[in-house]
LUMZA-275583 format. One record per residue: x, y, z of N, C-alpha, C in turn; residue in one letter. Coordinates in steps of 0.05 Angstrom, whole numbers, padded with zeros to 5 digits, always signed. Each point is the difference from the previous one (the first is absolute). Example, Ala and Ser with C-alpha at 12.3 -4.5 7.8 and 13.67 -1.06 7.14 Angstrom:
+00264-00114+00156-00018+00024+00000+00018+00024+00000a/-00007+00021-00014+00016+00024+00001-00015+00022+00014s/
REM end
This chain:
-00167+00288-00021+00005-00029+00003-00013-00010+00025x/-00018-00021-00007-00004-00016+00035+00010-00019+00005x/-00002+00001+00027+00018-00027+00008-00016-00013+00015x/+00007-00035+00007-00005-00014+00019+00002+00021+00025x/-00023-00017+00017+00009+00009+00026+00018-00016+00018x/+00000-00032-00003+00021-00013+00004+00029+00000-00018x/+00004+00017-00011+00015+00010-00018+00035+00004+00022x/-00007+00021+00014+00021+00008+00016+00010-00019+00025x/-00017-00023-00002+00006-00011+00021+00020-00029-00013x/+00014+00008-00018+00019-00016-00018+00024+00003+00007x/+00004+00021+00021+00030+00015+00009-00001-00005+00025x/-00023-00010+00020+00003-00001+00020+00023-00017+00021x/+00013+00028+00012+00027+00000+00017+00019-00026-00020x/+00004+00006-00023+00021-00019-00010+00019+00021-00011x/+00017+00003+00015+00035+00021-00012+00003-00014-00022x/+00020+00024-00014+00005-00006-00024+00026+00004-00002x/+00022-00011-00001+00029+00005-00002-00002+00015+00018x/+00008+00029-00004+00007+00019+00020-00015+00019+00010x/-00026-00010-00011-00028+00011+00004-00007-00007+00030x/-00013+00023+00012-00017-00007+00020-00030-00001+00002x/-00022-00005+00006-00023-00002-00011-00019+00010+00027x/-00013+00017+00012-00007+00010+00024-00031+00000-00002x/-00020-00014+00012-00020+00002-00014-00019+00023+00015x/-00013+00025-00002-00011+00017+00008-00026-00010+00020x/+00001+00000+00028-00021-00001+00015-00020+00023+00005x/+00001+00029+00000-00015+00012-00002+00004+00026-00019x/-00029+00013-00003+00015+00030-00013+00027+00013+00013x/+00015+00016-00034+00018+00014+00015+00007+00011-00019x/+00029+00019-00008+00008+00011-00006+00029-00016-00009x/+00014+00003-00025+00023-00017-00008+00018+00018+00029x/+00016+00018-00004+00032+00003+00012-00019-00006+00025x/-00021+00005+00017+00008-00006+00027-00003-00032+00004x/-00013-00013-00029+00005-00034+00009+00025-00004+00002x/+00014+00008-00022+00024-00011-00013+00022+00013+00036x/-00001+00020+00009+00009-00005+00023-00009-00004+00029x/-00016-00017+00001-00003-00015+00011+00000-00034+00003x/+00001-00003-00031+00004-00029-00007+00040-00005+00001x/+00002+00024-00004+00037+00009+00003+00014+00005+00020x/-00013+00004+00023+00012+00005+00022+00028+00007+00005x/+00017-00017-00008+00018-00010+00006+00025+00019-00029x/-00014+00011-00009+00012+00031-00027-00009+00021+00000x/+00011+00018+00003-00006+00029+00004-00012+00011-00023x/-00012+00018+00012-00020+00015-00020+00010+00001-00022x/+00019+00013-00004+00014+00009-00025+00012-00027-00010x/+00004-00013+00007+00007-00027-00021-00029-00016-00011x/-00020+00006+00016-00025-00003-00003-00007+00007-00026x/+00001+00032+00000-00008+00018-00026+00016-00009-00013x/+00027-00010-00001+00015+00004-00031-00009-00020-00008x/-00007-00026+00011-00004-00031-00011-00032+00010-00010x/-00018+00014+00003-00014+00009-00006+00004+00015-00026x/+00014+00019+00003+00011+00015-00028+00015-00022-00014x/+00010-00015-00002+00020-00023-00018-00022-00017-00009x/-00019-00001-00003-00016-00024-00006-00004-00013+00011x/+00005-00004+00024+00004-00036+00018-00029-00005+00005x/-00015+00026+00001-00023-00017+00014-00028+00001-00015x/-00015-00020-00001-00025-00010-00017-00026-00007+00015x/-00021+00013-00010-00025-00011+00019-00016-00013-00028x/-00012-00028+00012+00001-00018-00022+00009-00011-00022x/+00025+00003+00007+00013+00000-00028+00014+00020-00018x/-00010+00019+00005+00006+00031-00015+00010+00011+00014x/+00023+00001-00012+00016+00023+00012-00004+00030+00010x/+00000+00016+00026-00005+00025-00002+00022+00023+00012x/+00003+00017-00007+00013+00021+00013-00018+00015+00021x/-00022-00001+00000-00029+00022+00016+00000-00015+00027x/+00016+00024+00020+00002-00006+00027-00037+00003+00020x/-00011+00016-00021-00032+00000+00010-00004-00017-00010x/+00005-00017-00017-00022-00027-00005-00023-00005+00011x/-00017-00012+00004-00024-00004+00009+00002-00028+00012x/+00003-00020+00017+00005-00031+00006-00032-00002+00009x/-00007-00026-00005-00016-00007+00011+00000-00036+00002x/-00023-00007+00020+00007-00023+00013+00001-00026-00017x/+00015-00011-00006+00002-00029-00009+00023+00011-00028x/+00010+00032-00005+00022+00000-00018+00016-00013+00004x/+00031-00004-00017+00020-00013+00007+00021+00026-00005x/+00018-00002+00013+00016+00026-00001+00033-00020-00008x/+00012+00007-00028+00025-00005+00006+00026+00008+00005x/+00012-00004+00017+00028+00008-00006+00022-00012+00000x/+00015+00017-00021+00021-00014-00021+00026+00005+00018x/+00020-00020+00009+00026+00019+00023+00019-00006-00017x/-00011-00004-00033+00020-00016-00016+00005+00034-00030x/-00007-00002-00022-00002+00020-00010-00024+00007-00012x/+00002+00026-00003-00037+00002+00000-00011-00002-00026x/-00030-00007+00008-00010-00006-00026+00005+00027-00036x/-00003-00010-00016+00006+00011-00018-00028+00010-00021x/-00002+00023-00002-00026-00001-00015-00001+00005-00024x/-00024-00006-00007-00002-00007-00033-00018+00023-00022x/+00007+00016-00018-00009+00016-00004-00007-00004-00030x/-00013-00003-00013-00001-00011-00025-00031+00018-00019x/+00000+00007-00022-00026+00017-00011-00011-00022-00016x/+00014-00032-00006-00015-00016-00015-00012-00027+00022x/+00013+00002+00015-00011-00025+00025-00001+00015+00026x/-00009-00011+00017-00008+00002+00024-00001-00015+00015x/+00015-00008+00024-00002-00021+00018-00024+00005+00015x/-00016-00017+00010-00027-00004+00006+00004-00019+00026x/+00020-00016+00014+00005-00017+00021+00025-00014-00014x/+00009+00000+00028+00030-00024+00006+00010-00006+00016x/+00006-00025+00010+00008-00015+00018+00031-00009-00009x/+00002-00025+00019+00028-00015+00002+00001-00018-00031x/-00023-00004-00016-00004-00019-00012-00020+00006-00035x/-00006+00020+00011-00013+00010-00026-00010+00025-00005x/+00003+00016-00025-00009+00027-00007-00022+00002-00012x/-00016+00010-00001-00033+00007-00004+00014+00025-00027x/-00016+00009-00017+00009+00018-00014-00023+00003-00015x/-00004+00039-00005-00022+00012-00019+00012+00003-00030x/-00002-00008-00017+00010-00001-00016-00012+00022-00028x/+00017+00025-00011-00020+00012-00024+00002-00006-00015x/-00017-00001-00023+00001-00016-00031+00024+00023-00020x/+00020-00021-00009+00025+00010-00009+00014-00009-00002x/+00002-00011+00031+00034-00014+00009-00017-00024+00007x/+00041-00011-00015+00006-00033+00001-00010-00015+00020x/-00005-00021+00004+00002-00015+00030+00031-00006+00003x/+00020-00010-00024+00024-00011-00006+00008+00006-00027x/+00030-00001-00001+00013+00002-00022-00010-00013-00022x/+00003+00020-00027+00003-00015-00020+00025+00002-00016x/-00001-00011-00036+00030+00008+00000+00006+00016-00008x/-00023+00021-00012+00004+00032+00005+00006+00019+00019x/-00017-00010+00020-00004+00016+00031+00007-00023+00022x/+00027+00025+00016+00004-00020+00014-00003+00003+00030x/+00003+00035+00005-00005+00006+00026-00021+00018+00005x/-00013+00006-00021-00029+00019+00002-00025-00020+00013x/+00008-00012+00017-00016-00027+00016-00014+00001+00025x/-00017-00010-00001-00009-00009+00037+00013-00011+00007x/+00008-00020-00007+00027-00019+00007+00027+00016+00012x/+00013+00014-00022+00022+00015+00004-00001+00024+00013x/-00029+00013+00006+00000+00020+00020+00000-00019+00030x/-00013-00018+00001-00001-00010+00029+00028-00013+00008x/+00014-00018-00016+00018-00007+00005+00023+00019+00016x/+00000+00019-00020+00022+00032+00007-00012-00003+00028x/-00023+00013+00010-00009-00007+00023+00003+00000+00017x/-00002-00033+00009+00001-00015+00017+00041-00007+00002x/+00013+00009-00022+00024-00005+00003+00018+00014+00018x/-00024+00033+00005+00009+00015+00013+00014+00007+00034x/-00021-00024-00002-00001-00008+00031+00029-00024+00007x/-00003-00019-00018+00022-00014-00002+00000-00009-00034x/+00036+00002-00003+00003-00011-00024+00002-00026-00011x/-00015-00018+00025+00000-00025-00007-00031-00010-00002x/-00026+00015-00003-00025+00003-00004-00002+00005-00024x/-00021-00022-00011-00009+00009-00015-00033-00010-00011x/-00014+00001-00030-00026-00005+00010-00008-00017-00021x/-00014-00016+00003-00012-00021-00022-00020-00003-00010x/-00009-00002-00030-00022-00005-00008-00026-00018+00007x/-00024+00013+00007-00018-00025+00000-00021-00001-00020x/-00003+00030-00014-00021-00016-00015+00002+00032-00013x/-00009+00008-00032+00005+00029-00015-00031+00010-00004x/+00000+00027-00008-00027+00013-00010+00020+00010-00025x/-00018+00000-00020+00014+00019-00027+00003+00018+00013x/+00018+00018-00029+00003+00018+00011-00008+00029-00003x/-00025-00010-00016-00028+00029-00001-00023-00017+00014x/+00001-00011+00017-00013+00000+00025+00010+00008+00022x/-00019+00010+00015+00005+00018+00030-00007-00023+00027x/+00009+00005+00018-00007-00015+00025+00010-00017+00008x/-00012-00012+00024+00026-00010+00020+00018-00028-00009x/+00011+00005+00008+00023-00028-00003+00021-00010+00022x/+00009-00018+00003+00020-00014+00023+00022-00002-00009x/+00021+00007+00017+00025-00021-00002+00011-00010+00032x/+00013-00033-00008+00010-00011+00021+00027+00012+00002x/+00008-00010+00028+00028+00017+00003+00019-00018+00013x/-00007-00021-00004+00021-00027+00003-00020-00024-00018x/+00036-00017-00006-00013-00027-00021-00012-00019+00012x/-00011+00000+00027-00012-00012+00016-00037+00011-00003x/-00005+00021-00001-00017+00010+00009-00009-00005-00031x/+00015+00006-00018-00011+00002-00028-00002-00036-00014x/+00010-00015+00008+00001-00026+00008-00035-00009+00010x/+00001+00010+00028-00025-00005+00002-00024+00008-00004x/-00002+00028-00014-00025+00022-00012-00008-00018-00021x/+00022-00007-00020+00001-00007-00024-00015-00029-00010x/+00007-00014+00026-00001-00030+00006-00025-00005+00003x/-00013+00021+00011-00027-00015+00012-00017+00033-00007x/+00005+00013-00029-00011+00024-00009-00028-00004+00001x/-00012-00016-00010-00041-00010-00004-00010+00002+00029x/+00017-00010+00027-00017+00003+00017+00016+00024+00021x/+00015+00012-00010+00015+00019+00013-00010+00031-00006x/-00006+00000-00023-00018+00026-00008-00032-00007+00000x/-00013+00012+00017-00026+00001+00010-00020+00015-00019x/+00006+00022-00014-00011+00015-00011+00019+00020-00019x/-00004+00004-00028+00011+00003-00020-00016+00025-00023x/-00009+00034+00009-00022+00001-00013+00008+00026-00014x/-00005+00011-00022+00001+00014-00018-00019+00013-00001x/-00001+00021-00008-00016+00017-00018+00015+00017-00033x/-00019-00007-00008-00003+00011-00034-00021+00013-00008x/+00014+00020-00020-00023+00011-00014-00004-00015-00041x/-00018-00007-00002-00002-00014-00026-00020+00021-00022x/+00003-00013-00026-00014+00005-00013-00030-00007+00000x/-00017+00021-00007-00031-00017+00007-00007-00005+00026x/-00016-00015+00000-00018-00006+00021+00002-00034-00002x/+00004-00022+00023-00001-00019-00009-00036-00004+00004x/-00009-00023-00016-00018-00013+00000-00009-00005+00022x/+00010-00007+00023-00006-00018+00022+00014+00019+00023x/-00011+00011+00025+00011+00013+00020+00014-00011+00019x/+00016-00022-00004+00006-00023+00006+00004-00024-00011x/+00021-00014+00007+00007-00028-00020+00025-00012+00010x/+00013-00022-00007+00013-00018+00007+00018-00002-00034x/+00026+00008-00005+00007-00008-00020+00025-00018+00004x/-00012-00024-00024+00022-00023+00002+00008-00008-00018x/+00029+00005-00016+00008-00005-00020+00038-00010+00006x/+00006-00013-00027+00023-00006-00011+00016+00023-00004x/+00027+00008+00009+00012+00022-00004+00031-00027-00013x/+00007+00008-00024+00029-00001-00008+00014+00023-00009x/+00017+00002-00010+00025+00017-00018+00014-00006-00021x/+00004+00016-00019+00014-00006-00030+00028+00019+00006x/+00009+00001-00016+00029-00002-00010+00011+00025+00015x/-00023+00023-00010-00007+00026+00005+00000+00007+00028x/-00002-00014+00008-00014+00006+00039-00024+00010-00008x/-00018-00004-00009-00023+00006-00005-00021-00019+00012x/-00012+00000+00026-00014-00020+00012-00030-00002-00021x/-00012-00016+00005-00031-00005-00010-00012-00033+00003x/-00018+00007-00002-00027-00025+00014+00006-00026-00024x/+00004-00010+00010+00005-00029-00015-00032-00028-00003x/+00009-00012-00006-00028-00023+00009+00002-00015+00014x/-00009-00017+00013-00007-00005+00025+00019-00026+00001x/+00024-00009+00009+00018-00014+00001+00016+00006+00003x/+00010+00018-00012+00029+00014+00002+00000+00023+00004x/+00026+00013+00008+00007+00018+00016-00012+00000+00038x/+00005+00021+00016-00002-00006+00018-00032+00017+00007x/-00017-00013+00021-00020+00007+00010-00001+00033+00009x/-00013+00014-00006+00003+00033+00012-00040+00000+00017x/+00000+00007+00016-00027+00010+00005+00003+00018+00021x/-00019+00022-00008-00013+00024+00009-00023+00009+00010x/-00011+00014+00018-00019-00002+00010-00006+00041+00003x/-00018+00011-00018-00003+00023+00005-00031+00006+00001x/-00002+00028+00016-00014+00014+00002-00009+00025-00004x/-00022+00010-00018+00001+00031-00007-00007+00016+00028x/+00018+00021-00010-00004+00017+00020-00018+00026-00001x/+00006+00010-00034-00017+00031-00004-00001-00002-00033x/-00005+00010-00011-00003-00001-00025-00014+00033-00008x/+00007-00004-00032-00013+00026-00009+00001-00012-00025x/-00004-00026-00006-00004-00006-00029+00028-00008-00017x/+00008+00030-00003+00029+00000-00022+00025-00020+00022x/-00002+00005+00021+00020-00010+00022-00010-00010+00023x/+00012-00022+00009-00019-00021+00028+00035+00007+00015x/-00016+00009+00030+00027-00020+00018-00009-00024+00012x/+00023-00016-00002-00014-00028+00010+00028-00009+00023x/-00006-00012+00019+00019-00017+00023-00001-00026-00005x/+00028-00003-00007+00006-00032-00010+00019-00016+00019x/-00011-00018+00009+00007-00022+00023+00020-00022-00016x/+00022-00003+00005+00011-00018-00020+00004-00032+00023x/-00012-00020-00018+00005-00024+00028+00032-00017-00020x/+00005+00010-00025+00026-00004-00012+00023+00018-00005x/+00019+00000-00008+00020+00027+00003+00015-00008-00024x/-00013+00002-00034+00014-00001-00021+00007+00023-00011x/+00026-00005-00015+00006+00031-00009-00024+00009-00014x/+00001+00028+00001-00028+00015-00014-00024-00005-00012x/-00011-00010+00031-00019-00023+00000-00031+00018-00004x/+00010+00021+00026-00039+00027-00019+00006+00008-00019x/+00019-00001-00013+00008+00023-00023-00012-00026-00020x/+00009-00022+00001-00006-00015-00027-00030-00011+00002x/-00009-00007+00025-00031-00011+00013-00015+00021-00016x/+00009+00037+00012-00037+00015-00007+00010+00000-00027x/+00020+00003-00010-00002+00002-00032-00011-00026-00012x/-00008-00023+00012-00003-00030-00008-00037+00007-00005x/-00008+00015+00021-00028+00009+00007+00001+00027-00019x/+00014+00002-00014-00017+00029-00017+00007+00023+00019x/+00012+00002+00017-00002+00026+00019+00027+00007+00003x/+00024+00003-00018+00028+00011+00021+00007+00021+00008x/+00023-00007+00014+00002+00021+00031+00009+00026-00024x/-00009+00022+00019-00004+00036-00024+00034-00009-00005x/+00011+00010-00015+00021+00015+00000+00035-00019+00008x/-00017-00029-00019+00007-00025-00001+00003-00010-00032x/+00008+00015-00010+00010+00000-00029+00009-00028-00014x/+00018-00006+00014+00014-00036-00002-00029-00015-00008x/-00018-00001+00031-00025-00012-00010-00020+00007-00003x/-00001+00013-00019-00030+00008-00018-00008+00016+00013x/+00010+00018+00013-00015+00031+00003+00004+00020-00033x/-00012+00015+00010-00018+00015-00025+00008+00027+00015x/-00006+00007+00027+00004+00021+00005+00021+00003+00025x/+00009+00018+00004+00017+00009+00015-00011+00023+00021x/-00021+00008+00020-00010+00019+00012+00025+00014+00015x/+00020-00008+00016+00009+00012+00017+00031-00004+00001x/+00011-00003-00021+00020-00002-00014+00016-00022+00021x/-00009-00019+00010+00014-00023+00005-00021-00022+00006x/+00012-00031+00004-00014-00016+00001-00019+00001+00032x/-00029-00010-00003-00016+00003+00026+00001-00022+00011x/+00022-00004+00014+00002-00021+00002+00016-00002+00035x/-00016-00009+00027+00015+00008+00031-00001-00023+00013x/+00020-00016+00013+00002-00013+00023-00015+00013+00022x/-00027-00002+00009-00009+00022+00023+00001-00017+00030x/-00003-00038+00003+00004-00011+00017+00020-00024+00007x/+00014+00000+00016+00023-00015+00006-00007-00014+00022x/-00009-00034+00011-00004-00007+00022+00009-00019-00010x/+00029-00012+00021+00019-00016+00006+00001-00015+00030x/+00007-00029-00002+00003-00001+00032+00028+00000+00005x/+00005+00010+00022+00025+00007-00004+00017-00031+00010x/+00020-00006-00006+00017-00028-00011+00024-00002+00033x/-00010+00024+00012+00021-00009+00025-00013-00004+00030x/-00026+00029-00008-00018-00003+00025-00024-00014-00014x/-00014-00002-00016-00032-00018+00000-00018+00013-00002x/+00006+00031+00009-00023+00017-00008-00004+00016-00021x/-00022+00002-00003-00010+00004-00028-00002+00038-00004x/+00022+00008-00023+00000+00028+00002-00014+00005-00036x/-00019+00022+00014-00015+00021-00014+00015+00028-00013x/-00003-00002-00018+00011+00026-00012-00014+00008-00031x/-00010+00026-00003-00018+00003-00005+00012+00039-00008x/-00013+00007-00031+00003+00030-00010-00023+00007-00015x/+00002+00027+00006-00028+00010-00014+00006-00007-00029x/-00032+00004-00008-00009-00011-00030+00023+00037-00010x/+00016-00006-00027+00015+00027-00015-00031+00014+00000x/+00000+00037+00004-00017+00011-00019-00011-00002-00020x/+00028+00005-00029-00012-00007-00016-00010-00024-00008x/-00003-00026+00011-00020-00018-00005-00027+00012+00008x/-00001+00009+00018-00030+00008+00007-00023+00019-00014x/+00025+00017-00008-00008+00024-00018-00005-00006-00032x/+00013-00026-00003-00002-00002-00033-00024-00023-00001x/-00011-00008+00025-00032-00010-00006-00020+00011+00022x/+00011+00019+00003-00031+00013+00014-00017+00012-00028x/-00026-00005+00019-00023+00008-00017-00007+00030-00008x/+00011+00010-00012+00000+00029-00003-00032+00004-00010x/-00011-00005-00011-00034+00007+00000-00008-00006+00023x/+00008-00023+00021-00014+00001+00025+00013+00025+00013x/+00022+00004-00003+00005+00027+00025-00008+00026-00011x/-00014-00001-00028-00008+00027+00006-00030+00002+00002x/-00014-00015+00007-00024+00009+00006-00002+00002+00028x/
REM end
């Protein structure tokens, strides 16, 4: 993942409830900062608030008394209860603050309940969460990925913050980009697609004529190709439900292993389909955070040029 470099400077010296926020002036070592920034607590209450979770460099919680600090980190500590961590084999927290969760998300699981499934969720894993800490937290929707798409996603963590993400979403998300693997090769190594997206009865989205339904446009780029399969990075400047899935199938090309819309084949027994960039400004400080995952393997592998690599 990369980040802004003005990124970390979103925390600067602002406590957080019972948070302290210490900002690192030169190289060092965590336990001998942490007592020296402590003076005033003995070693051994030092280490345990250390061992209990309490303390976080950037954000992340660590137990590793060697840590590594260096200058301009933020070091926190908690004199309240310590952070709680999150262990999960279908999500992955990726960044979190006072105000919002960043999250890697694998193709499988829900974003939210349905009325089959109610706690097999991103939703209902984060919630559990953040409740842990206190049982009066909890976390709010701002926006879903299906749920055989992979990659990152947000949630707000007050109706304030989700209030204002939500409110002013077009100029609050900066950048919105995908990668897929499709059928074929498109025509054009590059393009601009702009079409009508509605829905029937079915939940079955598709391209309408030019009046009705709501505007969807896309903006992608090939990345590698081998003919049978293109990866391509798709920039979305709209956010309709299954807006590449219904667009490359609109163009003759749908995403592999996208059955619903007009795939034909299935290479890698799920849909190729990843959230790989997340750039948000953030809604409390102004600055604009980067977040960013490698392209999956198997996307790469199911259009590499296998006659080019073996000569």
């Amino acid at each position: 993942m990369k980040r802004n470099s003005q990124q970390n400077r979103a925390f600067r010296g602002r406590p957080t409830g019972k948070e302290q926020l210490v900002v690192v002036k030169e190289e060092n070592t965590l336990l001998p900062f942490l007592l020296e920034a402590l003076k005033e607590h003995s070693r051994t209450s030092v280490k345990a608030m250390l061992g209990h979770g309490q303390i976080s460099i950037n954000k992340r919680m660590t137990r590793q008394f060697d840590a590594v600090l260096k200058p301009g980190d933020k070091v926190g500590i908690n004199f309240g209860r310590g952070k709680v961590e999150f262990n999960n084999p279908l999500l992955r927290i990726v960044w979190e603050d006072d105000d919002l969760i960043v999250v890697n998300k694998k193709e499988g699981l829900l974003s939210i309940s349905t009325d089959r499934v109610k706690q097999r969720t991103a939703y209902h894993f984060l919630n559990e969460y953040v409740k842990k800490s206190d049982p009066n937290n909890r976390i709010y929707i701002l926006h879903r990925l299906d749920r055989d798409t992979s990659g990152l996603m947000m949630f707000a963590k007050s109706p304030m913050i989700k209030e204002k993400m939500q409110s002013n979403w077009n100029t609050a998300i900066t950048t919105r980009t995908y990668v897929a693997v499709v059928e074929g090769r498109p025509e054009k190594d590059t393009d601009l697609i702009v079409s009508n997206l509605t829905e029937n009865r079915k939940m079955q989205v598709y391209v309408t004529a030019e009046g009705d339904g709501k505007e969807a446009i896309t903006r992608y780029k090939l990345l590698q190709s081998n003919g049978a399969y293109s990866l391509l990075a798709l920039e979305l400047e709209t956010g309709r439900k299954n807006q590449i899935r219904v667009q490359m199938q609109s163009i003759g090309h749908p995403v592999a292993g996208d059955v619903k819309y007009g795939a034909e084949t299935n290479p890698a027994h799920r849909l190729l389909l990843h959230a790989q960039k997340l750039y948000f400004i953030h809604p409390r400080t102004g600055e604009e955070m980067k977040f960013e995952t490698r392209i999956p393997d198997i996307f790469l592998t199911t259009t590499k040029n296998f006659t080019e690599s073996k000569k």
